[in-house]
C-alpha positions as a Python dict, from the first residue, in 0.01 Angstrom:
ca = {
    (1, 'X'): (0, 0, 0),
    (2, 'X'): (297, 250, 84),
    (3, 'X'): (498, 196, -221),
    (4, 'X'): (228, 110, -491),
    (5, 'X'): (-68, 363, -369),
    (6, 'X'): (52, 564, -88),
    (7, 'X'): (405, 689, -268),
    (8, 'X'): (266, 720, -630),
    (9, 'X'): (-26, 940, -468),
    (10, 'X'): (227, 1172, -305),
    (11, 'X'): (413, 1240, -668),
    (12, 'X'): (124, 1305, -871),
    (13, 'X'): (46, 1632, -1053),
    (14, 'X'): (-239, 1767, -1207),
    (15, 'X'): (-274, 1631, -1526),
    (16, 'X'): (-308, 1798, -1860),
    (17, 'X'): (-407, 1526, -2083),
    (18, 'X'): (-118, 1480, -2250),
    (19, 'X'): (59, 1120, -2279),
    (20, 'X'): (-238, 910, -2156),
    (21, 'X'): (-103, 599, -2341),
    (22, 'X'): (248, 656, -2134),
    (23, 'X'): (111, 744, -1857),
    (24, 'X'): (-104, 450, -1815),
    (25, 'X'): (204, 218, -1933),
    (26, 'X'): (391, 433, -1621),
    (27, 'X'): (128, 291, -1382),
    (28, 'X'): (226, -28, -1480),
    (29, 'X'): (619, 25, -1382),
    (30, 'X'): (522, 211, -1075),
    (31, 'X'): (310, -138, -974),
    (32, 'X'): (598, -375, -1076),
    (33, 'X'): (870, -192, -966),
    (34, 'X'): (678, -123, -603),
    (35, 'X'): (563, -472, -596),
    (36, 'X'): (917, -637, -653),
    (37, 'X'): (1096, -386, -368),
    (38, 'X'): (827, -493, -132),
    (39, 'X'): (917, -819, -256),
    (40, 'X'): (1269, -847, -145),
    (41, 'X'): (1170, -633, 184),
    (42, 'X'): (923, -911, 339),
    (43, 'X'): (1147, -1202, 211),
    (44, 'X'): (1269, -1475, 423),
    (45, 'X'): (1611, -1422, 313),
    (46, 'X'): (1808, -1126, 281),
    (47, 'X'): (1879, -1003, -78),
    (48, 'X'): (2091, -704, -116),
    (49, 'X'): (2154, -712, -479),
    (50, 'X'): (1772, -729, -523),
    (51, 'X'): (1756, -438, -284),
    (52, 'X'): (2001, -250, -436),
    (53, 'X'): (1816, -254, -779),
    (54, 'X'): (1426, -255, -685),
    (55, 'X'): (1515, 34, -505),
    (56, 'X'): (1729, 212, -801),
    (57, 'X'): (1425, 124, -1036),
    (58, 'X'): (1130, 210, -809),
    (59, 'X'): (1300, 577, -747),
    (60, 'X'): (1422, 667, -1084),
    (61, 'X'): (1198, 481, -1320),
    (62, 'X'): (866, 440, -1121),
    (63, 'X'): (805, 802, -871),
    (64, 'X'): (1071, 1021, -1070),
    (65, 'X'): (872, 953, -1447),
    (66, 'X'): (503, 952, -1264),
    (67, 'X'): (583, 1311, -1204),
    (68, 'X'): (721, 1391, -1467),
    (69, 'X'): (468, 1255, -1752),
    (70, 'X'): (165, 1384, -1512),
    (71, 'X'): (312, 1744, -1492),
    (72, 'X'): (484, 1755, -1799),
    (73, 'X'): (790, 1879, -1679),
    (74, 'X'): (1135, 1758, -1688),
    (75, 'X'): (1501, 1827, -1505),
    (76, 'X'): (1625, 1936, -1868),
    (77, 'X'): (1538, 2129, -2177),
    (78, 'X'): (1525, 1890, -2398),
    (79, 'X'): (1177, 1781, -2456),
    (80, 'X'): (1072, 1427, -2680),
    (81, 'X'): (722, 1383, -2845),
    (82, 'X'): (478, 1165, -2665),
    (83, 'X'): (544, 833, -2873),
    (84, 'X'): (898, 850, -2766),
    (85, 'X'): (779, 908, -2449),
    (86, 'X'): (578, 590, -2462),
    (87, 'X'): (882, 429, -2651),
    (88, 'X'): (1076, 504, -2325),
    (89, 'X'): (854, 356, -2088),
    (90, 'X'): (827, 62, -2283),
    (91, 'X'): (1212, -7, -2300),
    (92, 'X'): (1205, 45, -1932),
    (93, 'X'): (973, -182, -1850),
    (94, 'X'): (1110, -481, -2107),
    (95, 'X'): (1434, -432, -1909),
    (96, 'X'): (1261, -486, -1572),
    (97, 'X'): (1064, -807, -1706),
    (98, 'X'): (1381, -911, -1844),
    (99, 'X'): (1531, -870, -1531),
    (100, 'X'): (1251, -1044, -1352),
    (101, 'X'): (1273, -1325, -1570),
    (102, 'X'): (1632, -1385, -1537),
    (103, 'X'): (1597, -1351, -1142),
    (104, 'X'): (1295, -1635, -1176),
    (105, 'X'): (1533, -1886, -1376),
    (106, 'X'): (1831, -1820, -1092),
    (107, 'X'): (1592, -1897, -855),
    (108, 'X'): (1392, -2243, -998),
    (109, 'X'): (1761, -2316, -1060),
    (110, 'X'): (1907, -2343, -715),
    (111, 'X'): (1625, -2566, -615),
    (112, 'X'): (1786, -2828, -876),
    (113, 'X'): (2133, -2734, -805),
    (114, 'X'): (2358, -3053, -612),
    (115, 'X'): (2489, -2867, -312),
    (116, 'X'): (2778, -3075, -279),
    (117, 'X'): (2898, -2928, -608),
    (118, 'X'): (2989, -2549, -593),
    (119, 'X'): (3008, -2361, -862),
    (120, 'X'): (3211, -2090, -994),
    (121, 'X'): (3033, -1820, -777),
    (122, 'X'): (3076, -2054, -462),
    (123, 'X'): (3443, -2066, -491),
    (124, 'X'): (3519, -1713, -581),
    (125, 'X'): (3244, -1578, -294),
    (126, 'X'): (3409, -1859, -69),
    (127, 'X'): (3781, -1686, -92),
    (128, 'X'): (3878, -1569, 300),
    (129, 'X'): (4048, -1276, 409),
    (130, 'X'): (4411, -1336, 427),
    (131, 'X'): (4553, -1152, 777),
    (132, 'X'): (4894, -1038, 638),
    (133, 'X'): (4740, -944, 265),
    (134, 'X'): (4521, -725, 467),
    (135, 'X'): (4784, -560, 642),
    (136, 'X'): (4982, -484, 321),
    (137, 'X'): (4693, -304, 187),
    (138, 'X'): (4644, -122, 475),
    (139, 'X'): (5013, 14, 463),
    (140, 'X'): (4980, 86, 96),
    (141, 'X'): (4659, 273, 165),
    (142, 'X'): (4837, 457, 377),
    (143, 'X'): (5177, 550, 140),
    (144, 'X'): (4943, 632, -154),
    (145, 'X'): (4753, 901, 98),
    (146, 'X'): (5096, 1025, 222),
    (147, 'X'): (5211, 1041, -119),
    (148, 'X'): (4944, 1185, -322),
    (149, 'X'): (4699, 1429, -64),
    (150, 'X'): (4946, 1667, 33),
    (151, 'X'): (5131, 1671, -324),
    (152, 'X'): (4759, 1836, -477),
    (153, 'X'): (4671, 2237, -446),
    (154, 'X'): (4507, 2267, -62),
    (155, 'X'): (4610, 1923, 34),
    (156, 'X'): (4378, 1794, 287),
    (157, 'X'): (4128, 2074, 345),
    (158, 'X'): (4040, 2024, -14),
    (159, 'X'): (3862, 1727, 52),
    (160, 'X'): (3632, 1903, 304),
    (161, 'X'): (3559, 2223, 65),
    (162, 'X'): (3360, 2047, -252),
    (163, 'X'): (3369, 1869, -512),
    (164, 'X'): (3410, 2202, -692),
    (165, 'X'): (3714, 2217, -483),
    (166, 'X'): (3876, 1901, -539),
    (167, 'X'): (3785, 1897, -926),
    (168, 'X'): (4024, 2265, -950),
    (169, 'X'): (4286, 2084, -779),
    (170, 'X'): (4334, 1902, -1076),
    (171, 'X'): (4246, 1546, -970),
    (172, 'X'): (3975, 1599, -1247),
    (173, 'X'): (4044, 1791, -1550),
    (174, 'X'): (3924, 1844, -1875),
    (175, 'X'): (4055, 1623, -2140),
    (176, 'X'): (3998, 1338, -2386),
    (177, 'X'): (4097, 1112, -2150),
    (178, 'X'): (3930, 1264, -1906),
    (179, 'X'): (3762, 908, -1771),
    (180, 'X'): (4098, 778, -1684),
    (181, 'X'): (4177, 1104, -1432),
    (182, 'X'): (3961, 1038, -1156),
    (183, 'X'): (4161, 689, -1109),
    (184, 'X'): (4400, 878, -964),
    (185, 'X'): (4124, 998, -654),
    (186, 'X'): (4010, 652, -685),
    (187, 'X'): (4346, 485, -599),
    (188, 'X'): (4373, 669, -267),
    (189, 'X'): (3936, 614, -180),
    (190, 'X'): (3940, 253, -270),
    (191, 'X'): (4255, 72, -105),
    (192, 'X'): (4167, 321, 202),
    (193, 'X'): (3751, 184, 200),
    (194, 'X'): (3865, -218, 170),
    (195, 'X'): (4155, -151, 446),
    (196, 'X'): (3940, -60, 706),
    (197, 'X'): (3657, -301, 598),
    (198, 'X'): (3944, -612, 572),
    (199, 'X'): (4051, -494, 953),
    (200, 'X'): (3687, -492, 1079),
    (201, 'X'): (3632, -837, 955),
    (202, 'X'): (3961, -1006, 1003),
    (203, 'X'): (3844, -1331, 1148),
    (204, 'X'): (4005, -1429, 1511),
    (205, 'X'): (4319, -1714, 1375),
    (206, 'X'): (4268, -2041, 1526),
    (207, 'X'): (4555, -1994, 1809),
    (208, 'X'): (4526, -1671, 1831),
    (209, 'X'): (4775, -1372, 1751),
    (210, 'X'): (4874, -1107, 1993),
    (211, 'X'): (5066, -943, 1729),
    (212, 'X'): (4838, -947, 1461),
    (213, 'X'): (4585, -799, 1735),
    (214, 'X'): (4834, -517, 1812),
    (215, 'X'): (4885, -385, 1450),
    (216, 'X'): (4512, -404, 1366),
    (217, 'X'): (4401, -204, 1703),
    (218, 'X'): (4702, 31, 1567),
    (219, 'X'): (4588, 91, 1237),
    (220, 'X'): (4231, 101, 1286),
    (221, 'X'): (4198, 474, 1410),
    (222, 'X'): (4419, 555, 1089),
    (223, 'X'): (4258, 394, 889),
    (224, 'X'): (3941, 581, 1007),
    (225, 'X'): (4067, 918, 981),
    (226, 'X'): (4163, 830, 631),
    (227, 'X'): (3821, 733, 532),
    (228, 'X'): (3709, 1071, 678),
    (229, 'X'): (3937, 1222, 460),
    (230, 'X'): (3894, 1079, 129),
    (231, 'X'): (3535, 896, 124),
    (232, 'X'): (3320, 1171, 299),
    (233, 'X'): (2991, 1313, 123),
    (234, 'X'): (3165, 1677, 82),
    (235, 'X'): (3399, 1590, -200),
    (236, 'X'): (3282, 1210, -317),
    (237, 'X'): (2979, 1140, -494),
    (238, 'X'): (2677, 1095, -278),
    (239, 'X'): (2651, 739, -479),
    (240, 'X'): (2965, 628, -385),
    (241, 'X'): (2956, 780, -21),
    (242, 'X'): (2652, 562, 33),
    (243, 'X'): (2832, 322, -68),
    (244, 'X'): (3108, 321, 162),
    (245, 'X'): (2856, 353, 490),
    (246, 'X'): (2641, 106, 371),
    (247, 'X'): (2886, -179, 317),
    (248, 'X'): (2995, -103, 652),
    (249, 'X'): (2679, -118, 791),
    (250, 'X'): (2561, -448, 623),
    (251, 'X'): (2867, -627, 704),
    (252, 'X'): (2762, -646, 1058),
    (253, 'X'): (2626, -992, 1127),
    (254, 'X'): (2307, -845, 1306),
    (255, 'X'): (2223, -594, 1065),
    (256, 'X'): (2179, -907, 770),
    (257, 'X'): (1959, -1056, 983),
    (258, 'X'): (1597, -1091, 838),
    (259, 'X'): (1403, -889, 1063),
    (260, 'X'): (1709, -596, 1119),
    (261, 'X'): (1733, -592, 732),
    (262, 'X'): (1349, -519, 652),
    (263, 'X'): (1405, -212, 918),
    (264, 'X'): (1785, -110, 782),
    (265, 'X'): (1633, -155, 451),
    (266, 'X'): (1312, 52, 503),
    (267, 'X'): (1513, 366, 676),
    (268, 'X'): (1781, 387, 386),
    (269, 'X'): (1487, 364, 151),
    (270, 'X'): (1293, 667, 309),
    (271, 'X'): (1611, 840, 378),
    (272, 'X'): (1676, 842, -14),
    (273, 'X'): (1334, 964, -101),
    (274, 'X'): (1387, 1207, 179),
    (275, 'X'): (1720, 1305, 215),
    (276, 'X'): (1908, 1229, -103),
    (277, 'X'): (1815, 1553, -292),
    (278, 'X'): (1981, 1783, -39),
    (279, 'X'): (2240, 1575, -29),
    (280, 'X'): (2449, 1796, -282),
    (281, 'X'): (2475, 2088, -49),
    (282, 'X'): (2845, 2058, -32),
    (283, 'X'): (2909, 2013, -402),
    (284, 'X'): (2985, 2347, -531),
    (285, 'X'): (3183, 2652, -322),
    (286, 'X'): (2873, 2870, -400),
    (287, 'X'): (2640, 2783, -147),
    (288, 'X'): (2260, 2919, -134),
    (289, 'X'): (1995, 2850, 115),
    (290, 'X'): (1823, 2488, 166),
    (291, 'X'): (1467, 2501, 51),
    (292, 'X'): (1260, 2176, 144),
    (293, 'X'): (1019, 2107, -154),
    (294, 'X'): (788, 1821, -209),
    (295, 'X'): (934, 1508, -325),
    (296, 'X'): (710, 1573, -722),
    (297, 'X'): (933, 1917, -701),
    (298, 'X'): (1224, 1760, -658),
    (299, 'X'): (1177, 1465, -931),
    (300, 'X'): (1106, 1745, -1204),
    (301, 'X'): (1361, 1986, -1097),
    (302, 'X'): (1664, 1828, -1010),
    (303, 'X'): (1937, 1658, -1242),
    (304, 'X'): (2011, 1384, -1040),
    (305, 'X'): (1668, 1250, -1098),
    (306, 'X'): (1725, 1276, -1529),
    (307, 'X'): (1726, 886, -1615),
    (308, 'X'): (1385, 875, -1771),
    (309, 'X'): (1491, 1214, -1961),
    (310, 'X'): (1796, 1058, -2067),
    (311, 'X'): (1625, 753, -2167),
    (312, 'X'): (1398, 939, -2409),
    (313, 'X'): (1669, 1122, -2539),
    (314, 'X'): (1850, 854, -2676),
    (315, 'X'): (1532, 678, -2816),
    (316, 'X'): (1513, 1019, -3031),
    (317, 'X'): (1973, 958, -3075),
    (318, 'X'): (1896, 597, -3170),
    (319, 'X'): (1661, 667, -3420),
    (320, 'X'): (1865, 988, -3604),
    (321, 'X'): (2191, 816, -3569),
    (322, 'X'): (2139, 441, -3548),
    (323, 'X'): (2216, 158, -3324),
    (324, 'X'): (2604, 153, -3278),
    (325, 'X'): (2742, -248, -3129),
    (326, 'X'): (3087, -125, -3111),
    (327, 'X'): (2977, 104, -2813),
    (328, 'X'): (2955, -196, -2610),
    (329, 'X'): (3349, -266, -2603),
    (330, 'X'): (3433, 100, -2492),
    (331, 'X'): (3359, -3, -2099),
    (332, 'X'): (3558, -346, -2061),
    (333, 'X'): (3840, -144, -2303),
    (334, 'X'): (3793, 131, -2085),
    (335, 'X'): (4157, 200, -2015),
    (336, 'X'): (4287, 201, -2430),
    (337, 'X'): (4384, 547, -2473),
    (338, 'X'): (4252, 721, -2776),
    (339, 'X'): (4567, 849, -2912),
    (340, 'X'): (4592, 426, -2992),
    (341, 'X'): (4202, 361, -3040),
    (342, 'X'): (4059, 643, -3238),
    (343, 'X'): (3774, 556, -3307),
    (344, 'X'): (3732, 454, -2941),
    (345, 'X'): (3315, 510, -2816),
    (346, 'X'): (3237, 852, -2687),
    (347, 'X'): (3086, 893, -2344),
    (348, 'X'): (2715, 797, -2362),
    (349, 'X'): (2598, 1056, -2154),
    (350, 'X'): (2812, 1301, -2303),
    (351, 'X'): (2708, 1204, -2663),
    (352, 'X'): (2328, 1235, -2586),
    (353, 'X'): (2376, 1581, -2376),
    (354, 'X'): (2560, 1727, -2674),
    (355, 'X'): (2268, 1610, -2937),
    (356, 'X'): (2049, 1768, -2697),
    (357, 'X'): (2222, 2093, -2742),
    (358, 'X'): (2374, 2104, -2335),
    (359, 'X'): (2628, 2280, -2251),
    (360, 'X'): (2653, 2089, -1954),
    (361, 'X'): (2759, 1720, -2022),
    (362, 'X'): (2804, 1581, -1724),
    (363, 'X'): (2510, 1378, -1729),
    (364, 'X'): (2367, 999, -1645),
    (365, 'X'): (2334, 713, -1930),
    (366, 'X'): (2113, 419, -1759),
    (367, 'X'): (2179, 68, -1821),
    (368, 'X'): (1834, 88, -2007),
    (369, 'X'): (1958, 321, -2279),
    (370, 'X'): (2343, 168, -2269),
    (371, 'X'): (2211, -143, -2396),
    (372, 'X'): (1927, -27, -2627),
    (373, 'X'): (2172, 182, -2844),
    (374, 'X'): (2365, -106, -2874),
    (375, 'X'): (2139, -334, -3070),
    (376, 'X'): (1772, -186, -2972),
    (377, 'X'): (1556, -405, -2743),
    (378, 'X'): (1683, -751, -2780),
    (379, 'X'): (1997, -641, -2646),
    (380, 'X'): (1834, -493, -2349),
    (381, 'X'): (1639, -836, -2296),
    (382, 'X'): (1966, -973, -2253),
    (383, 'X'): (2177, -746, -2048),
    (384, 'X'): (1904, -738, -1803),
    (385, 'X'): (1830, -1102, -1798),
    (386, 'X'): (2185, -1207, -1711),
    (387, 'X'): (2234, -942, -1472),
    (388, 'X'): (1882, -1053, -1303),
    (389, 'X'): (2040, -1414, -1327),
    (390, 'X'): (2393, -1278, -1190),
    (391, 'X'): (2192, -1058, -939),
    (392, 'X'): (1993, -1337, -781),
    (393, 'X'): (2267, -1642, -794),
    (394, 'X'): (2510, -1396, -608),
    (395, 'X'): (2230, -1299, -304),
    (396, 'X'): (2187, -1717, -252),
    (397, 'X'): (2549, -1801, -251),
    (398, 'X'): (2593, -1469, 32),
    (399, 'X'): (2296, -1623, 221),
    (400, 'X'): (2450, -1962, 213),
    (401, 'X'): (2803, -1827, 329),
    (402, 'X'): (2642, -1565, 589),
    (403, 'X'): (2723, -1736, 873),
    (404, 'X'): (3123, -1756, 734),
    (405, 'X'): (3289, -1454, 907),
    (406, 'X'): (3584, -1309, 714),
    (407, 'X'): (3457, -1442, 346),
    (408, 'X'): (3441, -1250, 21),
    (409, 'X'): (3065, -1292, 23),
    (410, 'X'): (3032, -1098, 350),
    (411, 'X'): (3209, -821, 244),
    (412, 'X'): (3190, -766, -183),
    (413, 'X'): (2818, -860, -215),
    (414, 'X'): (2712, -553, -42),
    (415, 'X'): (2972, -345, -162),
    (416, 'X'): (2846, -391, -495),
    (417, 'X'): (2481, -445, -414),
    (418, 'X'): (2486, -57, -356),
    (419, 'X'): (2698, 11, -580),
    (420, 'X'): (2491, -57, -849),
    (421, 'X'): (2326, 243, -790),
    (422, 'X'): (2577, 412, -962),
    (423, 'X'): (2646, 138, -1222),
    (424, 'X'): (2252, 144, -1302),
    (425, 'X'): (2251, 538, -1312),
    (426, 'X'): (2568, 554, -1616),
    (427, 'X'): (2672, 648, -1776),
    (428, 'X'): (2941, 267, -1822),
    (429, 'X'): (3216, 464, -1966),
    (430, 'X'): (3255, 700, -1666),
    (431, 'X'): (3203, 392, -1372),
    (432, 'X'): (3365, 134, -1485),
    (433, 'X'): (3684, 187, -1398),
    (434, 'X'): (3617, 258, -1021),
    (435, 'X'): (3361, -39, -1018),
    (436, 'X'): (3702, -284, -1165),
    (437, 'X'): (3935, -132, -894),
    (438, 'X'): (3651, -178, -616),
    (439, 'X'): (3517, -530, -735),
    (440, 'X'): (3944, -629, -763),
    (441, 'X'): (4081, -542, -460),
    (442, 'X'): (3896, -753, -245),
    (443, 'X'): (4012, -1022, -429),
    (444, 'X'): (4368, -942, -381),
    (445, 'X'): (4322, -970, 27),
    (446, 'X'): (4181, -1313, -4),
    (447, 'X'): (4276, -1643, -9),
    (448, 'X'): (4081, -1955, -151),
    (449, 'X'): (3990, -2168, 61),
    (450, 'X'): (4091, -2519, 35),
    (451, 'X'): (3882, -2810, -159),
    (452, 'X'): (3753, -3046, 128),
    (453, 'X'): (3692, -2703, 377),
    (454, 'X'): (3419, -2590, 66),
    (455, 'X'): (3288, -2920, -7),
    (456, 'X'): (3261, -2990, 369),
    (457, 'X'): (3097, -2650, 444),
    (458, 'X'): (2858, -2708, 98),
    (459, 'X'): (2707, -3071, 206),
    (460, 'X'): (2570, -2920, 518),
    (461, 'X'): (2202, -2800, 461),
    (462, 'X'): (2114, -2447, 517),
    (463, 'X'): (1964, -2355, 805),
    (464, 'X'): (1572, -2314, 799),
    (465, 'X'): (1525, -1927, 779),
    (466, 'X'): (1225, -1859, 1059),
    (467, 'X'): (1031, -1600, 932),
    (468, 'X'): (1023, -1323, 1225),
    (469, 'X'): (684, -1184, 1315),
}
């Protein structure tokens, strides 16, 4: 009732007739998209990947669009007729069937699956953190901040001015590789995030270590004050400052706990409706006044809420200009230089904000719209049934390993359960290098553990989940 009549009431404008068709297709997202998220909140089991995207889709592609086809206004200038506006709905809800249906076959899967045979996803999400690795990356977390925060124009007060700030420092410029300069912020916000996570979930060694003890209880409260520095909301994106807090918050063995989740998961979801808006206070040095609107005000008005937009704007891109299949190798080739690729793929988002006539190009691509201008909707009935599939396999094999303190699946299926936030949003050229450094060095702190531990650990049944009333 909340999130299918309750929310949807709350967003609606007066209506001017316009769009009927779209906006009637709209209702239809707002009920899937609402349904699915309640879904995975009253669920026996805790999914965070499902989380992570029912709550992307029912924000951005259910409330945000509701508004804006009812009052017929949009975060940009740009304005599409109303059969691309229907053509946009449409592609967004094929993705989210797709992405149903792909979560469905994951699921009627594992009830066939042997469970004394792990898979590939077992063995990787198996991998346990490895004391000394951690330690290592801890001390080169700490040389890369030594070495590259004070060497930048303000040093560490930058990173509590802006973003404005730290982009004039020069850790972002302007160029045609401009994609590969934030790695260089990255390198210092990443190794510093898994440090202190590895350290907070270092499982106790069998005979115990006074040593090992001493170190981490050393390095913890630098480790802190580094994350402070370099991962607060004031000069990192909100999206990956979420991130951050809520992978430390999830990795707590109480908080994935059915009943704690459905509350955890409830307040983060009201505190993005809510407070995620105003969250951009500290962006720029020129700083005006807060003004609370209503939550309709802020869907229409605000950039960060320009997926469906963007979506329609590349329906009108796709069919001036064509679909293009050699966009799709510009993410996983993200890091070829175009002085030796030139005819390497342009930024998504920047292409469609410059066929839109922006002068502002900073602006989102969704996954929807990624994958449509590839080959049109049959490639995004694929990307978003194998990342439904991907989604839905990874929550099981965390649930099954949940109990496993100090395991890959405690500690990178969250991380990139909220992450996807930002991998959903686009545009893939601009994230995917921070999402390859995050997803990799986990995996560098980790050992595998050995064959007869997993198979031993895989015959035993999981535990009957009581639901908690």
């Amino acid at each position: 009732m909340v999130l299918i009549v309750l929310l949807p009431g709350l967003v609606l404008q007066p209506h001017g007739g316009r769009m009927p068709m779209a906006l009637l297709l709209q209702g239809v997202v707002v009920a899937h998209t609402g349904g699915a998220l309640t879904r995975v909140l009253t669920a026996p089991k805790v999914r965070l990947v499902g989380l992570g995207f029912w709550m992307f889709s029912y924000i951005w592609f259910g409330l945000a669009p509701l508004a804006m086809l009812t009052s017929d206004t949009y975060p940009w200038t740009y304005r599409a007729s109303e059969a691309t506006a229907f053509a946009a709905v449409a592609v967004i809800e094929l993705g989210l069937l797709a992405y149903s249906a792909g979560t469905a076959f994951a699921a009627r899967r594992e009830h066939t699956r042997a469970a004394t045979r792990p898979g590939v996803v077992e063995r990787l999400l198996a991998r346990r953190l490895a004391p000394w690795r951690v330690l290592v990356l801890c001390g080169l977390a700490l040389a890369l901040a030594v070495l590259l925060i004070p060497g930048q124009p303000g040093g560490v007060g930058a990173y509590f001015t802006s973003r404005e700030a730290v982009h004039e420092t020069g850790a972002l410029d302007d160029s045609t590789d401009a994609f590969l300069q934030p790695l260089r912020s990255w390198s210092v916000s990443v190794p510093a995030f898994w440090a202190l996570l590895g350290l907070l979930r270092l499982p106790p060694l069998p005979d115990g270590d006074r040593l090992l003890r001493g170190i981490r209880w050393l390095l913890l409260p630098l480790l802190a004050a580094l994350n402070i520095v370099v991962n607060n909301p004031i000069s990192k994106p909100r999206f990956w400052a979420g991130t951050v807090l809520l992978t430390l918050l999830f990795t707590v063995p109480r908080l994935c706990r059915p009943r704690a989740f459905r509350a955890l998961a409830g307040a983060i979801l009201a505190t993005v409706l809510v407070v995620f808006p105003y969250s951009d206070y500290f962006r720029y040095d020129a700083r005006g006044a807060v003004s609370v609107v209503s939550l309709a005000q802020q869907f229409t008005t605000k950039g960060d809420y320009d997926a469906f937009q963007q979506v329609q704007t590349g329906l009108d891109y796709a069919r001036d200009e064509g679909f293009s299949p050699q966009s799709a190798l510009g993410p996983p080739l993200f890091m070829v230089p175009r002085s030796m690729w030139p005819d390497k793929p342009e930024d998504t988002g920047i292409a469609l904000a410059q066929y839109a006539g922006y002068d502002f190009l900073n602006l989102s691509a969704p996954l929807w719209i990624e994958s449509y201008l590839w080959a049109g909707p049959a490639a995004v009935a694929l990307v978003f049934c194998l990342l439904g599939a991907a989604g839905r396999r990874v929550d099981q094999v965390r649930e099954r390993l949940r109990d496993r303190t100090g395991t890959l699946a405690v500690l990178l299926v969250p991380a990139f359960a909220f992450y996807q936030l930002i991998f959903l949003r686009g545009s893939l050229l601009g994230v995917t290098g921070p999402m390859l450094l995050t997803m990799t060095v986990p995996l560098l702190i980790t050992t595998p553990t050995s064959p007869a531990s997993r198979l031993a650990f895989w015959a035993k049944p999981s535990a009957p989940t009581v639901p908690n009333n």
